[in-house]
C-alpha positions in Angstrom: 204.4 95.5 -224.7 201.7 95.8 -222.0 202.4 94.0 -218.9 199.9 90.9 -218.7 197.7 91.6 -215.5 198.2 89.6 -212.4 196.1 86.7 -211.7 194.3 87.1 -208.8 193.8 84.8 -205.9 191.4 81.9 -206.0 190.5 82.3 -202.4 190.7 85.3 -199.9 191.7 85.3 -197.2 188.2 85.8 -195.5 187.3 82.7 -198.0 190.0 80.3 -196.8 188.9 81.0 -193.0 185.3 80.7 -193.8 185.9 77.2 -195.1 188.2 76.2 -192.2 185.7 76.9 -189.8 182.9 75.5 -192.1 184.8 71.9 -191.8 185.9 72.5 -188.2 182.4 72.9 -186.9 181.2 69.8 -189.1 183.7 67.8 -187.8 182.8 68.8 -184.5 179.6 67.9 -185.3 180.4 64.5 -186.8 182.4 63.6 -183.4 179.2 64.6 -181.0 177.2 62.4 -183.4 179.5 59.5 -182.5 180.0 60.2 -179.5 176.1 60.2 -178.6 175.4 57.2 -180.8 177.7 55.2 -178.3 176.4 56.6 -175.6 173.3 55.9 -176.8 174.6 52.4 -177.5 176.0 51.5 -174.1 172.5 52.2 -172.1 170.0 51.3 -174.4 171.8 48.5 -177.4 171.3 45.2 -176.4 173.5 42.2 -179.2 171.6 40.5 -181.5 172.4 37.6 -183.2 172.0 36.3 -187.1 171.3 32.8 -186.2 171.5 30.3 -182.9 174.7 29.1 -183.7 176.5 32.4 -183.4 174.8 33.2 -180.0 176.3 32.3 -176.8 174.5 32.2 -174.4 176.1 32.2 -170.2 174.2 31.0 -167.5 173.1 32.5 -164.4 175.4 31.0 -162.4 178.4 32.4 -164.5 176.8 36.2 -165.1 176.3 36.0 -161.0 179.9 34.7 -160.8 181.1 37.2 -162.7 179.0 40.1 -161.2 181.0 38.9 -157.7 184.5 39.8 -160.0 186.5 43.2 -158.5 189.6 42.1 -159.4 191.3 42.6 -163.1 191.7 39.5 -164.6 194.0 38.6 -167.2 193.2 35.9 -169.5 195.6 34.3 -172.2 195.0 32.4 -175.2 198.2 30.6 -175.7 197.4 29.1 -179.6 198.3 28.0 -182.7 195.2 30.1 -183.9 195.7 28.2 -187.2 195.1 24.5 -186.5 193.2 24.6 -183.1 189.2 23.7 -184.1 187.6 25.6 -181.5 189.7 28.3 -180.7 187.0 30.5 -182.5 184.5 28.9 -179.9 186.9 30.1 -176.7 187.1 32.9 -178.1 183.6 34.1 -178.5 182.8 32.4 -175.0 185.5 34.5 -173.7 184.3 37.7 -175.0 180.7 37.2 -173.3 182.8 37.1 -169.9 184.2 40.2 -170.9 181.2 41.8 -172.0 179.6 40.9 -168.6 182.4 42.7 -166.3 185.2 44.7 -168.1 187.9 43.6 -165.6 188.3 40.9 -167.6 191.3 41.6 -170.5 191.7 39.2 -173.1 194.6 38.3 -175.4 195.9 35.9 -177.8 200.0 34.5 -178.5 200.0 32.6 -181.1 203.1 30.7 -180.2 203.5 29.8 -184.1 203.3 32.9 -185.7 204.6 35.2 -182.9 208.0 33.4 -181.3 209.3 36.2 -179.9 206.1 36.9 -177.9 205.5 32.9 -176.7 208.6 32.9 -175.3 207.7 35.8 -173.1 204.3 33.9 -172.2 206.9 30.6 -171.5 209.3 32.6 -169.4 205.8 34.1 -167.3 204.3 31.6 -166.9 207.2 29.0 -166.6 206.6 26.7 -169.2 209.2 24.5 -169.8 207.5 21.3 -171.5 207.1 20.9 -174.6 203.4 19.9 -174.5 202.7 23.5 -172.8 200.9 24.5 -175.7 196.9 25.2 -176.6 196.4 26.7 -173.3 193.7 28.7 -171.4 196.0 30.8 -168.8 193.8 33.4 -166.4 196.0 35.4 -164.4 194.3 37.5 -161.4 197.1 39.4 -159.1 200.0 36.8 -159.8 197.6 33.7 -159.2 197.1 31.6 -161.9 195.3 28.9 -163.0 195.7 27.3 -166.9 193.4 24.4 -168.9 194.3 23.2 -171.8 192.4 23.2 -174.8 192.1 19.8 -175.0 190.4 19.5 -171.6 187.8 21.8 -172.9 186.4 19.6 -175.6 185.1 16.2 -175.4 185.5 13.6 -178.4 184.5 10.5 -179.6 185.1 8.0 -182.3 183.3 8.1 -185.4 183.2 6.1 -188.3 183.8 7.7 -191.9 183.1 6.3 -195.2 185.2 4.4 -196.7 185.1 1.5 -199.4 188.3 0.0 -198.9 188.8 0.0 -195.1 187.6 1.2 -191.9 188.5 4.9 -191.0 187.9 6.7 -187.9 187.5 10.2 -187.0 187.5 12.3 -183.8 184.0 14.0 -183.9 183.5 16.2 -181.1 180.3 15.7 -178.6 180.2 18.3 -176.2 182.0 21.7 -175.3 182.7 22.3 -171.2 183.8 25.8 -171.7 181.9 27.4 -169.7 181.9 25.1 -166.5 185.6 25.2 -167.1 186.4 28.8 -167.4 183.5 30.0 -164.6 185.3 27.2 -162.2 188.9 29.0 -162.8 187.4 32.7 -162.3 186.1 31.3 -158.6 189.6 29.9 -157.8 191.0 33.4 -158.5 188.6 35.0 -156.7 189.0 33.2 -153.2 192.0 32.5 -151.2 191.2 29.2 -150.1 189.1 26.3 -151.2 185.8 25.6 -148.9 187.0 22.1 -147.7 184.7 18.7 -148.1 185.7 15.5 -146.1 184.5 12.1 -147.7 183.7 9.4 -145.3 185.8 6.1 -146.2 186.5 2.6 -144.4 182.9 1.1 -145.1 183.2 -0.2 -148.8 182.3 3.9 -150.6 183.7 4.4 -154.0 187.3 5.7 -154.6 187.6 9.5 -155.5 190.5 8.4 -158.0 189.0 5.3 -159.5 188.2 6.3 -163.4 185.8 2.8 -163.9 181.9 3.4 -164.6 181.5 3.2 -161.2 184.4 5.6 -159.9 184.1 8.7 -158.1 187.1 10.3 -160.5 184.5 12.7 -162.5 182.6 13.5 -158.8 185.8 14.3 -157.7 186.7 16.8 -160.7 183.3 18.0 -160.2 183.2 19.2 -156.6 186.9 21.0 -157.4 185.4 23.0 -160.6 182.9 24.4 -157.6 186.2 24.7 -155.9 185.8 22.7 -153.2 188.9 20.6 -151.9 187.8 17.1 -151.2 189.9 15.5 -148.7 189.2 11.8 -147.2 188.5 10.6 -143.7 188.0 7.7 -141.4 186.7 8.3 -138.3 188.7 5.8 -136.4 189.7 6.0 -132.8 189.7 9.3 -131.1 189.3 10.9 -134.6 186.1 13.5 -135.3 185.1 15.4 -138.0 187.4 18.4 -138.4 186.0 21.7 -137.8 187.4 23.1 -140.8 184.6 20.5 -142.1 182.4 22.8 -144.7 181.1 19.4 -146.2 180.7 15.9 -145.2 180.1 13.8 -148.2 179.1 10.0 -147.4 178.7 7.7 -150.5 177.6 4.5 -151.1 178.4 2.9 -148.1 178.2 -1.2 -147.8 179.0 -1.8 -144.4 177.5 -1.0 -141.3 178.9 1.8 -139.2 180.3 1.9 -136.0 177.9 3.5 -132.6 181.2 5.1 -132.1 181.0 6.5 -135.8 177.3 6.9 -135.7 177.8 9.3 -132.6 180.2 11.4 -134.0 178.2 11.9 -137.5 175.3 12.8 -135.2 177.1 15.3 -133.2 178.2 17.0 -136.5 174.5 17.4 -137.6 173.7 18.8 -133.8 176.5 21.2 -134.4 174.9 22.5 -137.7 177.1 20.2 -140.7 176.4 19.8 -144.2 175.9 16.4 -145.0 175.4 15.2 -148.7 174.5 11.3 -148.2 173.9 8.8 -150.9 172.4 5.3 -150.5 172.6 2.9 -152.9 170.8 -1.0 -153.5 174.2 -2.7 -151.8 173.0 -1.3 -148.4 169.1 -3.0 -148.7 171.0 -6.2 -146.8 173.0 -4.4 -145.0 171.8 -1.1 -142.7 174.2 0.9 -142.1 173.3 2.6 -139.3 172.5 5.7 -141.0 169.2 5.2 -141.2 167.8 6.1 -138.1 170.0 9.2 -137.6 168.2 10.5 -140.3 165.0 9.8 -139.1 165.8 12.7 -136.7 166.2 15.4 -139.1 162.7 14.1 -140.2 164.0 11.8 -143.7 162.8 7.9 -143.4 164.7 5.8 -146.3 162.9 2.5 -146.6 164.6 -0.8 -147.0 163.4 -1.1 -150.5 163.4 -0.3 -154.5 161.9 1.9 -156.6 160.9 1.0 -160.3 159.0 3.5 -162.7 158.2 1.2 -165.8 157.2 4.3 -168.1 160.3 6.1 -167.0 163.4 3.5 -167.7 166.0 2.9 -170.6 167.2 0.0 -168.8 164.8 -1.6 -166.7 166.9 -0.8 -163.7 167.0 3.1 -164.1 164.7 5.6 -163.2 164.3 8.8 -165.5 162.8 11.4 -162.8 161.4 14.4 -164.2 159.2 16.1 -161.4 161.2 18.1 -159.1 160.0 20.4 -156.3 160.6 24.4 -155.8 163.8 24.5 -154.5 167.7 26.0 -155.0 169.3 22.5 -155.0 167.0 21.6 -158.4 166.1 24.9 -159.7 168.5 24.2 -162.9 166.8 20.8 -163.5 163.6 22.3 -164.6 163.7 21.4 -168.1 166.6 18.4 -167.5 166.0 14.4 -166.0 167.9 13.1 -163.7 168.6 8.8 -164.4 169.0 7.0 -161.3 169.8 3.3 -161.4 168.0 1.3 -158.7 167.2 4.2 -156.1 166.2 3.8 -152.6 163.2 5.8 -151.5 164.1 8.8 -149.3 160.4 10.0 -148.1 159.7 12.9 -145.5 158.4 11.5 -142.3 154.9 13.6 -141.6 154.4 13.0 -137.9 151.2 14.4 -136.0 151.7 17.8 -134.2 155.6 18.2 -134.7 157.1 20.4 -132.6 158.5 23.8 -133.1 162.2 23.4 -134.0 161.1 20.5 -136.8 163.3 20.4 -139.2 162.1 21.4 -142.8 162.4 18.7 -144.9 161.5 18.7 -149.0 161.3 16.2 -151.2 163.1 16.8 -154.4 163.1 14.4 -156.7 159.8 12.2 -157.3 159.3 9.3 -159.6 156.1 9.4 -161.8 151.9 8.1 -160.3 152.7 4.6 -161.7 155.8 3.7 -159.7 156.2 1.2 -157.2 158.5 -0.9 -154.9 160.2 -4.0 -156.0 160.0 -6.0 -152.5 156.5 -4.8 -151.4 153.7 -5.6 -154.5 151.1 -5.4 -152.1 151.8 -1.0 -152.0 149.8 0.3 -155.0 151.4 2.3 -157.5 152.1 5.9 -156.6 154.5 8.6 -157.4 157.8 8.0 -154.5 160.3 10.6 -153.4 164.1 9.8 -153.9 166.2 12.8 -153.0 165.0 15.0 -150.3 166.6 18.1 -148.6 166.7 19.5 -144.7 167.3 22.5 -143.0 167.6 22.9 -139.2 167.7 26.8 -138.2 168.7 27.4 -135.1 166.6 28.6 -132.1 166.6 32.4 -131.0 169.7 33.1 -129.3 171.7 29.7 -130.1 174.5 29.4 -132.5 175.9 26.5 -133.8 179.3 26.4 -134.1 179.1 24.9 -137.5 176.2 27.0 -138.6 173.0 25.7 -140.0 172.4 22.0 -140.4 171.6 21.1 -143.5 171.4 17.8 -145.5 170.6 16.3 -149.1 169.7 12.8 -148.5 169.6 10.4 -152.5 169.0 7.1 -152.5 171.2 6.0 -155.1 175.1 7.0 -155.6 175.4 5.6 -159.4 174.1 8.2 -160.8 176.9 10.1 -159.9 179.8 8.2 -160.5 181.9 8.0 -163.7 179.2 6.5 -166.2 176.3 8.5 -165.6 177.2 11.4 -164.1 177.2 13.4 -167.5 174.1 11.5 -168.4 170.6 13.7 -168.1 170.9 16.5 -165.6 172.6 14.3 -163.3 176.0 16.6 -163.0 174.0 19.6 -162.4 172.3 18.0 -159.0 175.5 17.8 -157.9 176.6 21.5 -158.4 173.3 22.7 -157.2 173.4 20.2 -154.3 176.9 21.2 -153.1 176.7 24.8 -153.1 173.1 25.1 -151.6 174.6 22.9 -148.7 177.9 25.0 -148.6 175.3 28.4 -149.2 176.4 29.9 -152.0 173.0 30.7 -153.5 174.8 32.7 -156.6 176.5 29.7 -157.7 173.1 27.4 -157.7 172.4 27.1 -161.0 174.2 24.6 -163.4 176.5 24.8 -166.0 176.3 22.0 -168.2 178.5 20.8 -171.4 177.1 22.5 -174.7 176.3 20.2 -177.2 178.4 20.6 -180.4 176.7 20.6 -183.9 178.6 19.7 -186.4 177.7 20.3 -190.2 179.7 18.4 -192.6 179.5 16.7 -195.9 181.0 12.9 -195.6 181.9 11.7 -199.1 183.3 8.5 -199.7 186.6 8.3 -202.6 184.5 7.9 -205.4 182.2 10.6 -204.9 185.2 13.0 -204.0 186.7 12.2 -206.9 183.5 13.0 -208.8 183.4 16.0 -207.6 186.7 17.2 -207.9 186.6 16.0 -211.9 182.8 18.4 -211.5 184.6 21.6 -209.7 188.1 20.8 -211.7 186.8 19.9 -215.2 183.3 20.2 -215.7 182.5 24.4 -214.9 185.8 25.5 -216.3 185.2 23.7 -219.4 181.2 24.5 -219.7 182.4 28.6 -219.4 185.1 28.0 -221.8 182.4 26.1 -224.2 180.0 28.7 -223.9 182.7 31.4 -224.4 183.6 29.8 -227.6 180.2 29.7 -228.9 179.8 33.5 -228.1 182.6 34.2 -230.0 181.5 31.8 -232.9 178.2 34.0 -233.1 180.3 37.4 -232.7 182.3 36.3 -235.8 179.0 35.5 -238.4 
């Protein structure tokens, strides 16, 4: 019996190599493809977004924030990713911080989910309490600075519908992230605080009082710029500090001293920063004030303005017109509501000399304004927040710097109450860090409106629908599947 003959090879060996090099050099190929594409990607590709409420959006102040960033900064997102409602919203914010400078790292612990690795985030970051949870933590070189989650959302009460009894919700209004988060990065980034001194002892608003017309929220506001607002009395032998970058003076009611009026001067002539806000208590009572600001070239009348086609109240005034300048270049498209304001007017003065201050008015009312004590002045469009800058002459330097000052003449639109109303926070930032020049920080960070979309049913109509989604479809496809098989059978 013949031997049956020996299959032979499907492949040579010359074959087998032919195809191994064959799929090495097209996966060589594949990998340069990718490799350009994201190349390609990181120059030229530019995010795009399927719809508005997917996009975020920073601010110039935050992308010029985080421009200033060298240092890696670690950022935790201590969570119970499951029942926290905007945790999706930090996160995305967080991710447009990242994708502006890469030394920002971002990570989540879901304390729930992962015990083992929360109690490693507890033992770093020593929290002990039990209502150490939901937290923002950013770590930069062993500093750190944490907000909670709670802190980053504002709420408010809502009715729901209900037949048998009043129900409330929590709906939420407006989302700070942003300010929060940019406010912590700064902290990180600078050893110490600039320093801010608020004059006190002449009837000005507490920075800890949390009534409408508290300074609590001014306050919070000047420490998210992270400034460290101290207060002072300039009693006795006691001048402003030279570790002064600010001098704040609000809402004074009471006249000052000559004593205190001096030294206030002598600040200015040294090159201080002076943010001062009049208000109507002062109309009766000058404070003094007033003619020390008539030297840096700023006359504020002993009078009211009112802007009939700009109010809500009667008493406010909606100011829309604002100059070319850094303290209100984020309030182009905002308002600012100020409630019985003071007029703060350059003085124009024949031939001024050389070493004039420069003085610009801010804030102007609308053409058909006017003033509540004087009837006789026409209508006509008044300044009520205006800025100066005294440069120093050629071969002089202050010890403090540049003078500069931003003069309002009303200090309720800052407190508690309005102070998130219009644009009205925004002056603030823009105010403080143009006196303290930080030009990169100028622009505003404002709350983002949060839109909700959301079906409110009352308990009839959800139990309509659940007898619709629960009784009505599975029993019309089990109908129709009975008649199919009805005209199957004939």
């Amino acid at each position: 019996m013949s031997e049956a003959p020996k299959s032979r090879p499907s492949f040579s060996a010359a074959r087998r190599w032919q195809i191994g090099l064959d799929v090495a050099v097209r996966t060589v190929l594949v990998l340069a493809v990718v490799v350009m594409v994201n190349l390609l990607g990181g120059k030229f590709y530019h995010r795009f977004f399927l719809s508005s409420q997917t996009r975020v959006q920073l601010s110039s102040r935050t992308v010029a924030a985080l421009h200033s960033i060298t240092n890696a900064v670690k950022v935790t997102l201590f969570f119970d990713t499951g029942k926290e409602e905007f945790y999706p919203d930090i996160v995305a914010l967080l991710n447009e911080y990242r994708a502006v400078n890469q030394n920002i790292s971002i990570r989540t612990v879901d304390y729930v989910q992962d015990p083992g690795e929360a109690e490693k985030v507890k033992a770093q970051y020593q929290l002990a309490s039990a209502e150490d949870k939901n937290l923002v933590i950013f770590d930069c070189a062993g500093r750190v600075k944490m907000v909670s989650g709670d802190a980053i959302t504002q709420y408010t009460l809502e009715q729901v519908p209900n037949e048998k009894e009043r129900e409330f919700r929590r709906k939420p209004v407006t989302f700070s992230g942003e300010r929060i988060f940019t406010a912590m990065l700064l902290a990180l980034q600078n050893a110490q605080p600039l320093k801010a001194y608020y004059l006190q002892g002449h009837g000005e608003p507490s920075l800890t009082d949390t009534g409408d017309f508290g300074y609590q929220k001014f306050c919070s506001a000047l420490q998210q710029n992270y400034i460290a607002v101290t207060n002072l009395e300039l009693l006795g032998p006691r001048v402003v500090p030279m570790d002064c970058n600010l001098l704040i003076i609000a809402a004074p009611a009471a006249a000052f001293t000559d004593l205190e009026l001096q030294k206030i001067s002598q600040y200015l002539t040294e090159g201080g920063r002076l943010l001062l806000l009049f208000n109507y208590a002062s109309l009766k009572h000058p404070t003094g004030l007033e003619p020390v600001l008539q030297r840096w070239g700023i006359h504020v009348p002993a009078d009211i303005v009112q802007d009939p086609k700009n109010t809500v109240t009667g008493q406010d005034v909606v100011v829309r017109t604002f100059a070319d300048h850094p303290v209100v270049s984020s309030l182009a498209e905002l308002s600012l509501q100020m409630v019985l304001p003071r007029p703060v007017e350059k003085i124009n003065g024949p031939n001024p000399p050389a070493n004039t201050p420069e003085v610009t008015e801010l804030a102007r009312t609308s053409p058909g304004a006017m003033l509540t004590g004087d009837r006789s002045d026409p209508p006509r469009s008044y300044s009520l927040i205006a800025a100066a800058e005294q440069k120093p002459a050629p071969g002089v330097a202050p010890p403090r710097g540049n003078t500069r000052l931003v003069v309002a003449g009303d200090s309720v639109f800052l407190g508690n109450y309005y102070i998130e109303g219009a644009g009205n926070r925004d002056f603030l930032n823009g105010a403080a860090n143009w006196l303290l020049d930080r030009p990169q920080l100028i622009a505003g960070i404002g709350p983002r409106s949060v839109t909700e979309f959301r079906l409110l049913l009352t308990e009839q109509q959800q139990q309509q629908l659940r007898w619709l989604l629960l009784g009505a479809l599975p029993g019309g496809v089990l109908f129709f599947g009975w008649l199919v098989w009805l005209v199957r059978r004939k």
